[in-house]
N, CA, C and O atoms as CSV, one atom per row, in Angstrom:
chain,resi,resn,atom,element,x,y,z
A,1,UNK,N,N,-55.607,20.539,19.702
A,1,UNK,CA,C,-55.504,19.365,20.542
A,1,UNK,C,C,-54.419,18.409,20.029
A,1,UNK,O,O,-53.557,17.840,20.699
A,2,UNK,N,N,-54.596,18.357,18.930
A,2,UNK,CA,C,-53.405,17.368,18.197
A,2,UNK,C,C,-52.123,17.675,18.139
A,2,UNK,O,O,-51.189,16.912,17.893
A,3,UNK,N,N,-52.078,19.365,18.483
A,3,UNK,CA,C,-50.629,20.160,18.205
A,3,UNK,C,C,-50.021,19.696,20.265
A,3,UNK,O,O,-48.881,19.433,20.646
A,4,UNK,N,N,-50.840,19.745,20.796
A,4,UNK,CA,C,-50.770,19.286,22.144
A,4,UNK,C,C,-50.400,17.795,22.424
A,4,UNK,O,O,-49.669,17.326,23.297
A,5,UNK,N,N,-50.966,17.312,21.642
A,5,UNK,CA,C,-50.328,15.548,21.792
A,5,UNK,C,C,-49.124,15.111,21.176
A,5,UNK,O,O,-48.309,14.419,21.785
A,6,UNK,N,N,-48.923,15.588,19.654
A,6,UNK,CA,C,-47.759,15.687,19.756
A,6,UNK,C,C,-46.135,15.990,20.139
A,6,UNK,O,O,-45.045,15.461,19.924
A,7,UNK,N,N,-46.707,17.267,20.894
A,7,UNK,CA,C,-45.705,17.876,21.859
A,7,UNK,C,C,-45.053,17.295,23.195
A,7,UNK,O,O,-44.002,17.336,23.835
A,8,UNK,N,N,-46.628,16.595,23.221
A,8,UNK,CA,C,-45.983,15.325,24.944
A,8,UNK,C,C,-45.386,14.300,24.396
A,8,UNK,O,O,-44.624,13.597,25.058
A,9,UNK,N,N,-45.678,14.039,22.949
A,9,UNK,CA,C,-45.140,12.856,22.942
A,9,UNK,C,C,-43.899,12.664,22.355
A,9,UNK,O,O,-43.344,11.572,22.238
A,10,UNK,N,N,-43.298,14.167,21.841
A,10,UNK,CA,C,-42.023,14.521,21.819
A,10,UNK,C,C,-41.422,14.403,23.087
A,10,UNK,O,O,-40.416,13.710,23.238
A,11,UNK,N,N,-41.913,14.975,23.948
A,11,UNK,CA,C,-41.192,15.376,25.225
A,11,UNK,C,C,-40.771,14.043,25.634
A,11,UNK,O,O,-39.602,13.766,25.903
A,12,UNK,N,N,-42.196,12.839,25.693
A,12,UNK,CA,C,-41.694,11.811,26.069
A,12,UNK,C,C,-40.421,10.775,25.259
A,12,UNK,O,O,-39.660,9.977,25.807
A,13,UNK,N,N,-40.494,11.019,24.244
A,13,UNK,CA,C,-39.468,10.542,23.424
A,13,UNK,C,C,-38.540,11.300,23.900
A,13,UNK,O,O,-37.735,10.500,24.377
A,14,UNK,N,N,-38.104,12.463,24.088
A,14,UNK,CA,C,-36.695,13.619,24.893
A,14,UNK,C,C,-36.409,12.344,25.757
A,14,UNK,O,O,-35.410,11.628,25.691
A,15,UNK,N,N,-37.649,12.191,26.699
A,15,UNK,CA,C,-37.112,11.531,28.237
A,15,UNK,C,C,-36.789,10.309,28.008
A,15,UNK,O,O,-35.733,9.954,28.531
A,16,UNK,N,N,-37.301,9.610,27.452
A,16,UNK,CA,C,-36.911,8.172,27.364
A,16,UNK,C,C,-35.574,8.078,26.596
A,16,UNK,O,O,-34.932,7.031,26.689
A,17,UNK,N,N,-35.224,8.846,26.031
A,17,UNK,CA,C,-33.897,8.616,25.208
A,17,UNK,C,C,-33.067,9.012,26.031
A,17,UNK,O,O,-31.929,8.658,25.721
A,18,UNK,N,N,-33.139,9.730,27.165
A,18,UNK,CA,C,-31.940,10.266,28.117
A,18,UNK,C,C,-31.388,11.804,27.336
A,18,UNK,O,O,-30.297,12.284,27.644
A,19,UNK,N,N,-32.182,12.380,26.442
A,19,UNK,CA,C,-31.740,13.656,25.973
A,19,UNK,C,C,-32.081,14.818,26.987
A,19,UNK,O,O,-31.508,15.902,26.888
A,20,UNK,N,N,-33.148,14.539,28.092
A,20,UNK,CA,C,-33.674,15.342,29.249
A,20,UNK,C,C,-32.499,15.331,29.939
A,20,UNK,O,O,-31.789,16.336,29.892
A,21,UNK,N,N,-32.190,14.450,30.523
A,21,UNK,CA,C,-31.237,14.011,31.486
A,21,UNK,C,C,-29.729,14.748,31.176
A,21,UNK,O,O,-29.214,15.567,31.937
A,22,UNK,N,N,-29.000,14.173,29.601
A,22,UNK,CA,C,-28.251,15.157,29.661
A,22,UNK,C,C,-27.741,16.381,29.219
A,22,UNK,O,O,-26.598,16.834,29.275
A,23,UNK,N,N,-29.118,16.992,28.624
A,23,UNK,CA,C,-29.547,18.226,28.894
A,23,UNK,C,C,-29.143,19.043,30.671
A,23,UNK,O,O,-28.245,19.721,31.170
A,24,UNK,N,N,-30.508,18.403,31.102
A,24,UNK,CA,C,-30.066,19.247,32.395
A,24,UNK,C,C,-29.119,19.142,33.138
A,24,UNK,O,O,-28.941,19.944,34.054
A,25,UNK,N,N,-27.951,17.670,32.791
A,25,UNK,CA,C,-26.611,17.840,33.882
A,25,UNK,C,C,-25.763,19.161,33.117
A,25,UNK,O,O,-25.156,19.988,33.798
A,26,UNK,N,N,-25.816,19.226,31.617
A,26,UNK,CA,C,-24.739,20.391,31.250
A,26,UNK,C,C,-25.583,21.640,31.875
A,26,UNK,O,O,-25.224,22.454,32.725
A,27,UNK,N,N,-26.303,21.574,31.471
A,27,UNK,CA,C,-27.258,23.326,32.073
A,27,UNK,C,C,-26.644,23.300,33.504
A,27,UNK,O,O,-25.970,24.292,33.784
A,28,UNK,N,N,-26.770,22.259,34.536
A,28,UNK,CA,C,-26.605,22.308,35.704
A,28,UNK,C,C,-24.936,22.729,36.047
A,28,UNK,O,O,-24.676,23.399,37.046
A,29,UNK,N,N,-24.162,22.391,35.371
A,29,UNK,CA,C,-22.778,22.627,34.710
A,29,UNK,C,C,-22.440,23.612,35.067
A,29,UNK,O,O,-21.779,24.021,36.021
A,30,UNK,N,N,-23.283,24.333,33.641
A,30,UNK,CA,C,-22.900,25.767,33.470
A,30,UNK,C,C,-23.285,26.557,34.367
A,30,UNK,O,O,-22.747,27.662,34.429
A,31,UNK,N,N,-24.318,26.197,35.299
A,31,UNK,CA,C,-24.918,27.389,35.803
A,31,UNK,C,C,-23.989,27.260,37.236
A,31,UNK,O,O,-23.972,28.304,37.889
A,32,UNK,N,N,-23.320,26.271,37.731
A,32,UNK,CA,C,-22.631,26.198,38.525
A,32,UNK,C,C,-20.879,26.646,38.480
A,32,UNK,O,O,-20.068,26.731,39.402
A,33,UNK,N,N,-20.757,26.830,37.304
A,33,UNK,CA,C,-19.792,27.313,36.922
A,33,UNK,C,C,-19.732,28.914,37.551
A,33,UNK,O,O,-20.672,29.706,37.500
A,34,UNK,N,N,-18.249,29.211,38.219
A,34,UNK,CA,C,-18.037,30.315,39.317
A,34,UNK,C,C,-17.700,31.309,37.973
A,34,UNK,O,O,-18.498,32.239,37.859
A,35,UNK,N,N,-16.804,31.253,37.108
A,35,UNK,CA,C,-16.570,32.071,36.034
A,35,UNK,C,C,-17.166,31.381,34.406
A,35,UNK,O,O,-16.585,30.533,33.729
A,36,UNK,N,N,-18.383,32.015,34.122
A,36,UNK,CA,C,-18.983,31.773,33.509
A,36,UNK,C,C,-18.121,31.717,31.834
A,36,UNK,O,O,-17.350,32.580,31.414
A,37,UNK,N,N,-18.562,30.377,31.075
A,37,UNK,CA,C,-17.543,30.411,29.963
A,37,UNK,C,C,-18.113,31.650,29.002
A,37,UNK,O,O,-19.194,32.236,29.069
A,38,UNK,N,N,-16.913,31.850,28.016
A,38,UNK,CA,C,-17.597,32.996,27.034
A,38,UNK,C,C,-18.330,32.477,25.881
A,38,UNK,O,O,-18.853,33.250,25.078
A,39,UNK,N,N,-18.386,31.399,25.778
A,39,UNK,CA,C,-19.391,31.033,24.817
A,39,UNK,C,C,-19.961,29.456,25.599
A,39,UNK,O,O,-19.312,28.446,25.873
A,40,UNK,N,N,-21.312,29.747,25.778
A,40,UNK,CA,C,-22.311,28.608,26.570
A,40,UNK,C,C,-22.524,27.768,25.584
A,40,UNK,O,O,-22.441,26.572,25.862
A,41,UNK,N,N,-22.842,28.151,24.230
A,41,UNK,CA,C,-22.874,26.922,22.820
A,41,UNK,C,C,-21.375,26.405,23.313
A,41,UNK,O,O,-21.450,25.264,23.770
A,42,UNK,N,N,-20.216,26.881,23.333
A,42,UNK,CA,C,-19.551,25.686,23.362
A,42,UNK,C,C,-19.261,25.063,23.919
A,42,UNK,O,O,-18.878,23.980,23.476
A,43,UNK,N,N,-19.256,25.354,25.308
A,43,UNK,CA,C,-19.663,24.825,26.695
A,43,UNK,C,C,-19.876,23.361,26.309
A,43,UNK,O,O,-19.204,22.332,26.242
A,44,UNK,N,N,-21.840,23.984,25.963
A,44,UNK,CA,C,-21.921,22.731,25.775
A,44,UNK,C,C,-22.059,21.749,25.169
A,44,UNK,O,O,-22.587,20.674,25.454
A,45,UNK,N,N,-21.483,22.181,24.143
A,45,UNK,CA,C,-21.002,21.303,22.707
A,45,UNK,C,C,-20.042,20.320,23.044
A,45,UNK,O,O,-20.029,19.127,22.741
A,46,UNK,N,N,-19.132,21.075,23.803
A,46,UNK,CA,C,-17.811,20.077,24.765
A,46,UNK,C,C,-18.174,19.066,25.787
A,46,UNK,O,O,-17.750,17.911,25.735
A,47,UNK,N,N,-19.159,19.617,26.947
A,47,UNK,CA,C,-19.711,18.611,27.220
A,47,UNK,C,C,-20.674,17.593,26.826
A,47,UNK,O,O,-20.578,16.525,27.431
A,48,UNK,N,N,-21.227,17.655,26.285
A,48,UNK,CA,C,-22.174,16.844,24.963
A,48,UNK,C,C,-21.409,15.698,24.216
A,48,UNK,O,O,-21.992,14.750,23.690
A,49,UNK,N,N,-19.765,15.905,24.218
A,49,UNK,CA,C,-19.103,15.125,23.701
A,49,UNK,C,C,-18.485,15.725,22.422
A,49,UNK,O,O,-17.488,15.225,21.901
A,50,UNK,N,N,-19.156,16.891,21.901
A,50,UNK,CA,C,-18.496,17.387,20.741
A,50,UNK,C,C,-17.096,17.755,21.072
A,50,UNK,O,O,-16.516,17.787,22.158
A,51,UNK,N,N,-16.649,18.058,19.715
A,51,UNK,CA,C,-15.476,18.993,19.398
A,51,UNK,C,C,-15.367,20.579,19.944
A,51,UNK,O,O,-16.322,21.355,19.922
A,52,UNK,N,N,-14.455,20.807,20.280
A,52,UNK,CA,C,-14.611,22.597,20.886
A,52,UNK,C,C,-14.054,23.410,19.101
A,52,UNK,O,O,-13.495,22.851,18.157
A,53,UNK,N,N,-14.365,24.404,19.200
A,53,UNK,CA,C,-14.430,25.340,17.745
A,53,UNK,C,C,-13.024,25.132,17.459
A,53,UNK,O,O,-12.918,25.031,16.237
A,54,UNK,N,N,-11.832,25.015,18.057
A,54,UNK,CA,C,-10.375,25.216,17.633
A,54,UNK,C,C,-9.984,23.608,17.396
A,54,UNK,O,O,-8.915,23.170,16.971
A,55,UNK,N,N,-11.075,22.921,17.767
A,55,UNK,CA,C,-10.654,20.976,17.728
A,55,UNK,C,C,-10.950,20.807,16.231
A,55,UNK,O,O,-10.183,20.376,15.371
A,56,UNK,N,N,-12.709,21.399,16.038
A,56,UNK,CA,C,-13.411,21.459,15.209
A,56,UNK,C,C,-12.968,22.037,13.817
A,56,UNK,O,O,-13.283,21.374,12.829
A,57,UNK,N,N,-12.174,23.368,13.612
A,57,UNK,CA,C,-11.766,23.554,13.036
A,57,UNK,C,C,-10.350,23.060,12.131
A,57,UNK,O,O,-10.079,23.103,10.931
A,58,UNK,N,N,-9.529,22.521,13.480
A,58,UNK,CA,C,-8.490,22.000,13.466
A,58,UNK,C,C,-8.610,20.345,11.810
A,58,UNK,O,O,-7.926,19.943,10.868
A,59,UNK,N,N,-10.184,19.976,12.613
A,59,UNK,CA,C,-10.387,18.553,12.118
A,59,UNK,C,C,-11.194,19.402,10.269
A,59,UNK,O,O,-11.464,18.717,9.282
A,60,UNK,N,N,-11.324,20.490,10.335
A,60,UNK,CA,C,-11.613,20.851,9.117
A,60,UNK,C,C,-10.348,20.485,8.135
A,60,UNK,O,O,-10.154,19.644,7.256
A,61,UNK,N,N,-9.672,21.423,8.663
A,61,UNK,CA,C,-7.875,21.582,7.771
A,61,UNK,C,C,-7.286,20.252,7.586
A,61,UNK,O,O,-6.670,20.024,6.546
A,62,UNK,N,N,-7.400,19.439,8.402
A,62,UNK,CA,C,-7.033,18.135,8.268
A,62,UNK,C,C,-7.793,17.455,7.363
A,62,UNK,O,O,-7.165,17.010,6.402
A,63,UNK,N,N,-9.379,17.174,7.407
A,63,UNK,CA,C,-10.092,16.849,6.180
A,63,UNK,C,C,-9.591,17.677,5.506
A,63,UNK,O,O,-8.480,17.154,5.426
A,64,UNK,N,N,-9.485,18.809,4.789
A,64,UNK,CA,C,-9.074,19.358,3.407
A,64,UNK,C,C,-7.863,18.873,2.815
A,64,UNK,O,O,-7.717,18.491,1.654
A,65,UNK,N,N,-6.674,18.947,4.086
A,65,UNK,CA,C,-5.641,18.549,3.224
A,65,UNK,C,C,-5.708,17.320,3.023
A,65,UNK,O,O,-4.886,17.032,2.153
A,66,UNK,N,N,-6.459,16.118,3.501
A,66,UNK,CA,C,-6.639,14.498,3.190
A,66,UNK,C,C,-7.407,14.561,2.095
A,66,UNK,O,O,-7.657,13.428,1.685
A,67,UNK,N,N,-7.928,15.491,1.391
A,67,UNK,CA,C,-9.052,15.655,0.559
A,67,UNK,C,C,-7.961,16.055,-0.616
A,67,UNK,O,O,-7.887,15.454,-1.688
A,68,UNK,N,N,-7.345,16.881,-0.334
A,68,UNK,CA,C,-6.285,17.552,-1.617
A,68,UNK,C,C,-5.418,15.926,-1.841
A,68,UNK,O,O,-5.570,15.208,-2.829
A,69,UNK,N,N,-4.700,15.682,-0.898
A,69,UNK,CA,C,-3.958,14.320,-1.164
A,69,UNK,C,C,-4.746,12.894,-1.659
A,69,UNK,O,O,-4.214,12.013,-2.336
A,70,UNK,N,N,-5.852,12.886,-1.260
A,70,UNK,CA,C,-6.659,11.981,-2.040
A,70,UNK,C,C,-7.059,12.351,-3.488
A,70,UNK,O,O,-7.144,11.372,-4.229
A,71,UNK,N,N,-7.239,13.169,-3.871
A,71,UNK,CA,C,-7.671,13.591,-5.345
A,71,UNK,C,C,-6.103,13.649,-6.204
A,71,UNK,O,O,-6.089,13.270,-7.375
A,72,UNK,N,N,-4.874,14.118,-5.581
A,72,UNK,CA,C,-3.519,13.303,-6.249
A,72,UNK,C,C,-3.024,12.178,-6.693
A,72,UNK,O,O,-2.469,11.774,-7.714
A,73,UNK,N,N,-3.552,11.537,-5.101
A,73,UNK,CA,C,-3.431,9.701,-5.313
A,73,UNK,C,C,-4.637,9.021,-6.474
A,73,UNK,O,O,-4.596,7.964,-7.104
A,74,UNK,N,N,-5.471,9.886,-6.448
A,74,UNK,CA,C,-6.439,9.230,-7.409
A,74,UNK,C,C,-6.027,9.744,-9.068
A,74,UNK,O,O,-6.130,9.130,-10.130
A,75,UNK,N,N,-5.655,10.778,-8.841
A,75,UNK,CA,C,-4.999,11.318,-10.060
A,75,UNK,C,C,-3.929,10.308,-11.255
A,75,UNK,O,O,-3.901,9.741,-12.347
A,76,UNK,N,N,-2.982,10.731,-9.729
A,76,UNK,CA,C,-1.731,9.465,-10.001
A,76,UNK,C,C,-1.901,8.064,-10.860
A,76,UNK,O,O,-1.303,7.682,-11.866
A,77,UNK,N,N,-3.306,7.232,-9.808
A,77,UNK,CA,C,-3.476,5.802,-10.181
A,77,UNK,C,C,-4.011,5.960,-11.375
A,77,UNK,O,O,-3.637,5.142,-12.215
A,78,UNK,N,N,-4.961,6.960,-11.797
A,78,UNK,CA,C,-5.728,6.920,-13.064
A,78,UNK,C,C,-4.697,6.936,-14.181
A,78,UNK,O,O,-5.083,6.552,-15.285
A,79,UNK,N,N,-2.979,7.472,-13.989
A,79,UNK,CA,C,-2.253,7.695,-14.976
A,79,UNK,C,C,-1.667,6.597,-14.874
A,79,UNK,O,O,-1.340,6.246,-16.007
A,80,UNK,N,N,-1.351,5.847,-14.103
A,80,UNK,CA,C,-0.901,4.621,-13.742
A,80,UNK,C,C,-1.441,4.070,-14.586
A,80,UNK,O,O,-0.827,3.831,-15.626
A,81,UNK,N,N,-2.818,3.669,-14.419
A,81,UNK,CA,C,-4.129,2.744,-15.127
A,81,UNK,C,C,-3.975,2.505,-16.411
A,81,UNK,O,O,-4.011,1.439,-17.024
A,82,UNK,N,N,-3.690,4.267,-16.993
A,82,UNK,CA,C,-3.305,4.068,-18.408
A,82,UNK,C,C,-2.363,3.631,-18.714
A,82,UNK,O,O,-2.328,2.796,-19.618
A,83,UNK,N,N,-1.027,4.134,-17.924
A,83,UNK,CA,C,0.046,3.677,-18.482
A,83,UNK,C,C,-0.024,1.894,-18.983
A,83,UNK,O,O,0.211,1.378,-20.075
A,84,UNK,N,N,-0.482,1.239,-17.560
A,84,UNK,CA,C,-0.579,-0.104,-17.895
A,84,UNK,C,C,-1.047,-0.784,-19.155
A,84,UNK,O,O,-0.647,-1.738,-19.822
A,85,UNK,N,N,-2.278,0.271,-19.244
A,85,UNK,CA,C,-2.995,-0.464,-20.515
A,85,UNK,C,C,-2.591,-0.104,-21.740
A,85,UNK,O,O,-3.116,-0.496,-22.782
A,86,UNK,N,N,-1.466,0.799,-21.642
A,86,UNK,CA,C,-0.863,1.001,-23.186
A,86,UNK,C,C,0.205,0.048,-23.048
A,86,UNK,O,O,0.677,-0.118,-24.172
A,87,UNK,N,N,0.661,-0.484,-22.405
A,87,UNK,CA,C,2.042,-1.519,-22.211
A,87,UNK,C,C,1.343,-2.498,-22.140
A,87,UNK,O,O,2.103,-3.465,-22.079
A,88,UNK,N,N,0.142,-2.871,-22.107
A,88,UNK,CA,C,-0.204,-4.154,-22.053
A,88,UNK,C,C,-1.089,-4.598,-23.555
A,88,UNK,O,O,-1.576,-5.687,-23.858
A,89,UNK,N,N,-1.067,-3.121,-24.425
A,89,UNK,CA,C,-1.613,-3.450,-25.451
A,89,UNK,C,C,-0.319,-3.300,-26.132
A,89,UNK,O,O,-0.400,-4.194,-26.975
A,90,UNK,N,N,0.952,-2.673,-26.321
A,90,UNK,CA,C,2.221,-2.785,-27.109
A,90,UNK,C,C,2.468,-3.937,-26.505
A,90,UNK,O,O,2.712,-4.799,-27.350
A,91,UNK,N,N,2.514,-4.331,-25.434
A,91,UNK,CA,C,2.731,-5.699,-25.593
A,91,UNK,C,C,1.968,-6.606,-26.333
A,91,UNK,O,O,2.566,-7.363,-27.097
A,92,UNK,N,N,0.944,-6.655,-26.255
A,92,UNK,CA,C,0.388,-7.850,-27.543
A,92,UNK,C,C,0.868,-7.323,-28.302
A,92,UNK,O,O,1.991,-7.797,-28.478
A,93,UNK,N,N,0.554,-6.120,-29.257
A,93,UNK,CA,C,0.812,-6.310,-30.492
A,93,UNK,C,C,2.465,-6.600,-30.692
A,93,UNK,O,O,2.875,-6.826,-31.830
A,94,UNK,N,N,2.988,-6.592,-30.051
A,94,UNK,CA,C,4.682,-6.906,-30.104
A,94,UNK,C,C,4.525,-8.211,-30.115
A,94,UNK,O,O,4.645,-8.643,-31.261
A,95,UNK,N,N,4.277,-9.139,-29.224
A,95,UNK,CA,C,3.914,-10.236,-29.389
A,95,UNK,C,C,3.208,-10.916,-30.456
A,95,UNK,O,O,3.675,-11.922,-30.989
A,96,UNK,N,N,2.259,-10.478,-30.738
A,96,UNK,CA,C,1.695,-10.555,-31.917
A,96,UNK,C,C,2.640,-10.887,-33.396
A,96,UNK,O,O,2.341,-11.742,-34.230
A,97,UNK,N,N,3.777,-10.013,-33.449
A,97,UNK,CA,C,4.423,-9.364,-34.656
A,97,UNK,C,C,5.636,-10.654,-34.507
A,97,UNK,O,O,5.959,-11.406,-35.426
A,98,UNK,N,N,6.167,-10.675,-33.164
A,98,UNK,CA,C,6.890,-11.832,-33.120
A,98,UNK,C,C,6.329,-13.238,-33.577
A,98,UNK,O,O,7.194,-14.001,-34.006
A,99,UNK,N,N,5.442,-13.562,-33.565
A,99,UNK,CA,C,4.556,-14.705,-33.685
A,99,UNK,C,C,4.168,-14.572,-35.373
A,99,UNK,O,O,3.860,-15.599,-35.977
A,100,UNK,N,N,4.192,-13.701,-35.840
A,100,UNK,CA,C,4.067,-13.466,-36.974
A,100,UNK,C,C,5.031,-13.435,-38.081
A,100,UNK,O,O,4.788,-13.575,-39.280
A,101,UNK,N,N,6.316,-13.204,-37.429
A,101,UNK,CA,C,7.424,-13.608,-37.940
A,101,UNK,C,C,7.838,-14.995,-37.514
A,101,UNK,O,O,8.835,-15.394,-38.116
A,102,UNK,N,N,7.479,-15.588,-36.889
A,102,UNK,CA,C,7.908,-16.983,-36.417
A,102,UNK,C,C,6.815,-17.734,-37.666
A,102,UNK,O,O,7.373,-18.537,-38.414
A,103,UNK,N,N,5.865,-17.576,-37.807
A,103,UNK,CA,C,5.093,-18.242,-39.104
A,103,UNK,C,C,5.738,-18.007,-40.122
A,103,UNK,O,O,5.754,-18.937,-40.929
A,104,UNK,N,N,6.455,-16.822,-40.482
A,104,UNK,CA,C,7.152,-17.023,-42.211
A,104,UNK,C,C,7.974,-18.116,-42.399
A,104,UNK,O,O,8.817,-18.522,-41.599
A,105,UNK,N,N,7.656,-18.666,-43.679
A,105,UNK,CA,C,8.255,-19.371,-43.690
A,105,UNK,C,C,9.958,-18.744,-44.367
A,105,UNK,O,O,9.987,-17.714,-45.041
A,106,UNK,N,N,11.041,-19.412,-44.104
A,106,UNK,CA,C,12.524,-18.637,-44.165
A,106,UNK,C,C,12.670,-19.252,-45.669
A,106,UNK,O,O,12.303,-20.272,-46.252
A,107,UNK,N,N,13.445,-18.011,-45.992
A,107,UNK,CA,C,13.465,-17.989,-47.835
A,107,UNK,C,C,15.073,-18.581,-47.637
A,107,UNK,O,O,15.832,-18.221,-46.737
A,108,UNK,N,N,15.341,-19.428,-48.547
A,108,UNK,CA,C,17.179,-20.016,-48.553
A,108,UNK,C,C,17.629,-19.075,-49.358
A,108,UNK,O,O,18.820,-19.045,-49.667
């Protein structure tokens, strides 16, 4: 009984969200379709709003190579990062050393 109530009250959640609705306009779609597509998943994946498999894939290769070029640029800055902080520590101590010679006192 309980496996039964939950099931309507899925269904009713389907309907109220409008997932019934556009469900059956793509079904209605396809089935009206005079030359039937060769793949009905992508059908209606496309109408659904998705990506079609060659969009989909397309947007793979593109994430990867933004993925390869991001892990360079991050590469890069991390050597950057260092570089800075070794020039910013030879700089003190350079500074340092100057300031340290400016305290001696000068022998005649």
């Amino acid at each position: 009984m309980e496996k039964e109530a939950k099931k309507e009250a899925f269904r009713k959640y389907l309907e109220s969200s409008g997932v019934l609705d556009a469900l059956t306009k793509v079904l209605v779609a396809l089935y009206e379709q005079n030359d039937k597509p060769s793949s009905a998943v992508e059908f209606v994946q496309q109408k659904l709003g998705g990506p079609s498999l060659s969009e989909y894939e397309k947007l793979q290769a593109e994430m990867s190579e933004l993925q390869i070029r991001y892990n360079e640029l991050l590469t890069l800055h991390q050597e950057k990062c260092t570089q800075l902080e070794e020039l910013k520590s030879s700089h003190t101590v350079a500074s340092s050393n100057e300031n340290a010679e400016r305290e001696l006192p000068k022998e005649n």
